[in-house]
C-alpha positions in Angstrom: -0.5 46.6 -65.8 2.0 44.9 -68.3 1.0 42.1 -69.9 3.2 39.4 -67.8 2.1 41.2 -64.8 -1.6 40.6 -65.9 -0.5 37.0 -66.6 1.3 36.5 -63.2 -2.5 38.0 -61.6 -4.1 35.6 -63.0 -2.2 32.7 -62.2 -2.5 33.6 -58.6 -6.4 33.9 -58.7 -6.5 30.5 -60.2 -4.2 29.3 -57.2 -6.4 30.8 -55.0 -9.4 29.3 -56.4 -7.4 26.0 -56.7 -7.3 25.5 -52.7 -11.0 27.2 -52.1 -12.1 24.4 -54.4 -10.4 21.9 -52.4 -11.8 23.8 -49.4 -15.3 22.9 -50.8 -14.5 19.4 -51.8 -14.6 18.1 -48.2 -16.0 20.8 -46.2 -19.5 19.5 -44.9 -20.8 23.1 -45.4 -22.2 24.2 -47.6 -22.4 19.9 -48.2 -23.1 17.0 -51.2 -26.8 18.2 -50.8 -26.2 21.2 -52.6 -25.6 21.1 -56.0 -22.0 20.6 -57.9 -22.7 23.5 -59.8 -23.6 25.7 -57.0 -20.8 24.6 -55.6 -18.3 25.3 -58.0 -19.8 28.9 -58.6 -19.4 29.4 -54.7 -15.5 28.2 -55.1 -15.3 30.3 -58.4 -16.7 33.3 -56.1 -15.3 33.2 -53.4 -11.8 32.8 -54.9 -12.2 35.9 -57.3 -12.8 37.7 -54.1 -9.9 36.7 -52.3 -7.4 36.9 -54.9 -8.5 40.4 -55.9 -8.5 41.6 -52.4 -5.1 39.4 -52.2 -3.1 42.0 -54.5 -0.3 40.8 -56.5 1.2 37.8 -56.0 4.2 37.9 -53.8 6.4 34.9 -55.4 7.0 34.9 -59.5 4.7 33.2 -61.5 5.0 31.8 -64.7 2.8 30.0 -67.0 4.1 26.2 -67.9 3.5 22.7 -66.2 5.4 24.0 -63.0 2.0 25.2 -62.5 0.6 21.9 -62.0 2.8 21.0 -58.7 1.5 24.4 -57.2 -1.8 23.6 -58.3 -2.0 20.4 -56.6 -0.5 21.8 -53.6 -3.1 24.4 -53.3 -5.8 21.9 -53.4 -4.1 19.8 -50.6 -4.1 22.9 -48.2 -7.9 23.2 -48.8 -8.8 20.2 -48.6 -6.6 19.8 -45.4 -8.7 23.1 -43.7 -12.4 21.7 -45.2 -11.5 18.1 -44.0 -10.7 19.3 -40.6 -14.2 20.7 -40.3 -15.9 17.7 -41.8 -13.7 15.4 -39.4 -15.2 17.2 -36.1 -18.7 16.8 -37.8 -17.7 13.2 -38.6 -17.4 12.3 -35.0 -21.5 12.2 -34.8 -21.7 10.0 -37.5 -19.3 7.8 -35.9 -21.1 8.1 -32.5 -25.0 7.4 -34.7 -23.3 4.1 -36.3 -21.8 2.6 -32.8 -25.5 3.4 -31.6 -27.2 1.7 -34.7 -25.2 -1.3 -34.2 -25.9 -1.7 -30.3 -29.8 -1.1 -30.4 -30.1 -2.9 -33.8 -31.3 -0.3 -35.9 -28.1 -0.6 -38.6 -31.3 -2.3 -40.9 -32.7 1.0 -41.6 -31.0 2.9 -43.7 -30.9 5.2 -46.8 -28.6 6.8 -49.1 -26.0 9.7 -47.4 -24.9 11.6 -50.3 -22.4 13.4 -48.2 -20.6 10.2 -47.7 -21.2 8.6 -50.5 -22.7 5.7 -49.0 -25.9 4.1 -47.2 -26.8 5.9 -43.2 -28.6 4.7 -40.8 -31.9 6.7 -39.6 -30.3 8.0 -36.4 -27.0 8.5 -38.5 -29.1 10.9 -40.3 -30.4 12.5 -37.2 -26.5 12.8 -35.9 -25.1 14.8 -38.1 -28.3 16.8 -39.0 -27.7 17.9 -35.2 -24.1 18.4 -35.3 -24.2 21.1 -38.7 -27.3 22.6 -36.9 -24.7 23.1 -33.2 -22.0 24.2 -35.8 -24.0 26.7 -37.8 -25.6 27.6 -34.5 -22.8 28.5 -32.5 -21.1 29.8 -35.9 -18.0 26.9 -36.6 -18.1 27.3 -40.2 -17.7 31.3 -39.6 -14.5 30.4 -38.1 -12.9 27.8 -40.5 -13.7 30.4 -43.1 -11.7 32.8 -41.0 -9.0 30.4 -41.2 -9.2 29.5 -44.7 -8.8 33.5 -45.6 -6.3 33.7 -42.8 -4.5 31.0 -44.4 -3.9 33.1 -47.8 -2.2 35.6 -45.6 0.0 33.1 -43.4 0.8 30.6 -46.9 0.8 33.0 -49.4 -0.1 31.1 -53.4 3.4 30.4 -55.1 5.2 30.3 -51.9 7.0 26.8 -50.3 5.0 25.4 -47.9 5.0 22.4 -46.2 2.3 20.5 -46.9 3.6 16.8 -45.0 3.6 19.0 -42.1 0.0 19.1 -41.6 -0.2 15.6 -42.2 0.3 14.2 -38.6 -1.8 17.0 -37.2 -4.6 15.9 -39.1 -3.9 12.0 -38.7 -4.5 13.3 -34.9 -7.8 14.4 -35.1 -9.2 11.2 -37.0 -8.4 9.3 -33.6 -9.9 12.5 -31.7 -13.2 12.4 -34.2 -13.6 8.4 -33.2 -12.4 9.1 -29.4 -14.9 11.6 -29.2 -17.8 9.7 -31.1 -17.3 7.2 -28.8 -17.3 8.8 -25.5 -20.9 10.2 -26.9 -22.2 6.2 -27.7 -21.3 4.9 -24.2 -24.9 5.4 -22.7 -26.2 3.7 -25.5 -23.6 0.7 -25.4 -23.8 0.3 -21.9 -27.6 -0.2 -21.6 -27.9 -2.3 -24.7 -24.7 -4.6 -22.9 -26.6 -5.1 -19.9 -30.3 -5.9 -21.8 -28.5 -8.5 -24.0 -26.6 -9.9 -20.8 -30.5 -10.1 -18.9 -32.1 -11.7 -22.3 -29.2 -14.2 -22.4 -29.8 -15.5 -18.6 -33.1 -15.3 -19.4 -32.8 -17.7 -22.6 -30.6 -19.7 -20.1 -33.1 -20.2 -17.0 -36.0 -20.3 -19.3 -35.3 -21.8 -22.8 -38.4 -22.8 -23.9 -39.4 -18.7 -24.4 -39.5 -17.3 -27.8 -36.8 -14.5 -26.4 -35.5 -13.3 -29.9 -39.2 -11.9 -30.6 -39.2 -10.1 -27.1 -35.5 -9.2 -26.9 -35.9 -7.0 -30.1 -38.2 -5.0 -29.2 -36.9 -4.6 -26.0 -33.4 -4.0 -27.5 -34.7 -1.5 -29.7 -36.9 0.4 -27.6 -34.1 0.9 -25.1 -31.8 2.0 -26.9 -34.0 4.6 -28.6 -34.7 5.6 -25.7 -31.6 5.8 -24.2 -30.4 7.8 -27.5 -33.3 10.3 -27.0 -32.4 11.1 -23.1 -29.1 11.5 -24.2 -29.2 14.3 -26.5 -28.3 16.7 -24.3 -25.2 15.2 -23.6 -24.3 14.7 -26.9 -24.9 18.1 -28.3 -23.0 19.2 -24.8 -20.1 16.8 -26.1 -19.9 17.8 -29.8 -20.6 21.6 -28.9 -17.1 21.0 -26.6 -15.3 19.4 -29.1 -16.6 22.6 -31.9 -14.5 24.3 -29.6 -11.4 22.9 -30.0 -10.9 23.4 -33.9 -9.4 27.4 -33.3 -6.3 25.4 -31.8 -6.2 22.6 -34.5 -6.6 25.1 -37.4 -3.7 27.0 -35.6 -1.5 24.2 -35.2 -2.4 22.9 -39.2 -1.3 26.5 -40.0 1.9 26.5 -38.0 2.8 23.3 -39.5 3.0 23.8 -43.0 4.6 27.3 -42.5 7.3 24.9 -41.2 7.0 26.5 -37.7 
C-alpha cells in the first residue's frame, strides 16, 4: 500500500473510532461504572475492528484541520445512536423520580455516577431493572447492530446529515418522559388519594398529630404500591425496548438525507 493510501487508512480508522467513542460516551452499556480506561480501550477496540473489516475508505482523505469538522461529525452520529439507547433506559429513571416525589422517599439518596448526580433508592432500583430487561431480552445487541450497520449506510468521510437526526431524537425525549410517566401513575394515583384522606382527616379532626401518621402511611403505600407494580413496569419498558429497531431506522434514514 503507497504511503498516502496508508495515510488515507488511517485517517478512516480514527473516524471510525471517533463516533464509537461517542457511541460509548452516552450509551448506558457498558455505563459510568466501568472504568474510563476500560472504556476507552473498548472504543479503541472495537473501532480497529470495524475499520479494518471496513476496507478502504470510500471518500478522499487527507491529513489537515478539515479533519477536525469530520471528526466532530463522527462523534455526533455516535453519540446520537448511544444516546438513543440511554434515552429508552432513561424513561425508568424518570418513572423512579415521579415515584420518589409522590411516596416521599426523594430524601434518600446517593451518588449516580451514570448521571452525574444524586438518585434516589428506588431510582437506583429502576434502572438497575431496566439494563437487566435490556441485556435480558438483548437491546444492546441490537444498537450494536445499528452502530455497525451505520458504518455501512454513513460511510466515514462521506456528507451526512447530521441536523436530520435531530428532531427524531428531540422525539424520543418526550416519548422517554411519556412513557416514564404512564409507568408512575399507580403510584401517583394512590399517594393522591392518601394525601386527599389525611387532609379531611386533619380537617374533621385537627387536634391529631397527622404529619407523624401520614408519613408512614404515605410511605408504606407507595412502596407498596411500587412493589405490586413491577410487573407492569417491566411489561411497559420491555414494550417500549421494542420500539428502538424503528427509531434507529428512522435516525439512520435521516441523516442519509432520506
Amino acid at each position: 500500500m503507497a504511503a498516502s493510501g496508508f495515510v488515507a487508512y488511517a485517517i478512516a480508522i480514527a473516524l471510525v473510532m471517533s463516533r464509537v467513542g461517542g457511541f460509548m460516551v452516552l450509551s448506558p452499556v457498558p455505563g459510568a461504572y466501568v472504568p474510563q480506561r476500560v472504556r476507552a480501550m473498548l472504543a479503541v477496540v472495537l473501532g480497529l475492528m470495524v475499520g479494518l473489516l471496513m476496507g478502504p475508505p470510500k471518500a478522499e482523505l487527507d491529513f489537515g484541520l478539515e479533519l477536525l469538522p469530520l471528526a466532530v461529525k463522527e462523534v455526533i452520529v455516535g453519540m446520537l445512536i448511544g444516546g438513543a439507547f440511554r434515552l429508552v433506559v432513561i424513561a425508568a429513571e424518570f418513572m423512579a423520580g415521579l415515584v420518589s416525589q409522590a411516596s416521599w422517599l426523594s430524601a434518600p439518596s446517593s451518588l449516580n455516577p451514570d448521571l452525574g448526580g444524586q438518585t434516589q433508592a428506588i431510582g437506583q432500583i429502576s434502572m438497575m431493572l431496566a439494563l437487566l430487561l435490556a441485556l435480558a431480552t438483548g437491546v444492546h445487541r441490537t444498537v450494536l447492530a445499528y452502530l455497525l450497520e451505520s458504518f455501512r449506510t454513513l460511510p466515514v468521510g462521506t456528507v451526512t446529515n447530521v441536523s436530520g437526526g435531530i428532531p427524531p431524537f428531540l422525539g424520543l425525549v418526550g416519548r422517554s418522559f411519556d412513557v416514564g410517566m404512564s409507568l408512575a401513575l399507580p403510584v401517583l394515583g394512590i399517594s393522591l388519594a392518601v394525601q386527599t384522606a389525611l387532609a379531611l382527616v386533619s380537617r374533621v379532626a385537627p387536634s391529631l398529630q397527622i404529619f407523624n401518621i401520614g408519613f408512614a402511611v404515605l410511605v408504606g403505600s407507595g412502596v407498596v404500591t411500587f412493589m405490586a407494580s413491577l410487573p407492569s413496569i417491566s411489561d411497559g419498558l420491555l414494550a417500549y425496548f421494542q420500539g428502538i429497531p424503528s427509531f434507529l431506522d428512522e435516525l439512520l434514514l435521516r441523516m442519509m438525507g432520506a
